[in-house]
N, C-alpha and C positions, 0 to 999 in steps of 0.2 A: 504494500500500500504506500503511497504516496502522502508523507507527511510535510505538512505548509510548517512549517520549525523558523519563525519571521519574530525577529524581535522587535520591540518597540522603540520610535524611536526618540529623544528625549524631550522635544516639542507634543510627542502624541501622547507620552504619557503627562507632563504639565496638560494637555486639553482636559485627558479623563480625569486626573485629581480635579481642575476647574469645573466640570461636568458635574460628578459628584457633590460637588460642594453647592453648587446651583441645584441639584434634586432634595440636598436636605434643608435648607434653605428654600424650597417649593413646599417640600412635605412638612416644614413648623407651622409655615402661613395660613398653608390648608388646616393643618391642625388650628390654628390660632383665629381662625374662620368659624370652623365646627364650633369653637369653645364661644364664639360671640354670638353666632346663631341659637346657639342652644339657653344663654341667658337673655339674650331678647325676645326668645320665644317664650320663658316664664315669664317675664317680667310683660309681657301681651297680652300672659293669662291670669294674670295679675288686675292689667288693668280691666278687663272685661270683668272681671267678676265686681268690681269695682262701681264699673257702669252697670253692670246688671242690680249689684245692691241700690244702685241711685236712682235706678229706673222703678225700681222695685216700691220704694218710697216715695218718689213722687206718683205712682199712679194709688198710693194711699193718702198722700195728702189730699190729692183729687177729688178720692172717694170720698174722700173728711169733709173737702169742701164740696160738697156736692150736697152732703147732707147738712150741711148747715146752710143752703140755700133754701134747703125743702123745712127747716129749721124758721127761718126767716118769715116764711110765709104764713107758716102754724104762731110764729111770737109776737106778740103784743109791743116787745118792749125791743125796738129799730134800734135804740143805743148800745144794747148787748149783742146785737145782730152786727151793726156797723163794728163794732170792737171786733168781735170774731173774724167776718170779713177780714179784715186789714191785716190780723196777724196771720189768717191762714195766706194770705196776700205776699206777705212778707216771708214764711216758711216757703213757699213755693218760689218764688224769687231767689231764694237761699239754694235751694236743692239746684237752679237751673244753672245758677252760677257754676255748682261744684259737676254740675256734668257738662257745664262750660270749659270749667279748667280740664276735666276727666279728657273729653273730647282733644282737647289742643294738647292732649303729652301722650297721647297714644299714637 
């Protein structure tokens, strides 16, 4: 048989040492990739759970002010009515804010 017995010559071995040190140097980044994707992807599911808790509350504040609308109409007394309004007014304003902010860091 016919053996190819070619040694390297010392250019082509500097290329493979440089070669090498470029794939491990490729394969940290990738590594160092995977490790960013995998905490921005908690940290996604993080915030969703977050928005879903804020979602979750405002469609109870809603319900809250819904019934004190239905509230209003049964009460004699517009000042306890007007009072409630405003603060449920102002709970709901609160919540929209923080799915304001929820929204712009997601």
């Amino acid at each position: 048989m016919y053996k190819l017995a070619k040694k390297m010559t010392e250019a082509q071995e500097k290329q493979l040492v440089v070669l090498e040190t470029r794939i491990h140097d490729l394969m940290a980044l990738c590594d160092g990739q995977k490790q960013k994707i995998t905490t921005l992807s908690s940290l996604l599911q993080e915030k969703e759970q977050e928005l879903k808790r804020a979602l979750e509350q405002v469609e109870l504040l809603n319900a809250k002010y819904e019934s004190l609308l239905t509230a209003r109409i049964v009460s004699a007394d517009s000042r306890e009515v007007k009072d409630a309004k405003s603060n449920i007014s102002r709970l709901v304003r609160e919540v929209d804010k923080c799915i304001a902010l929820l929204n712009g860091q997601v």
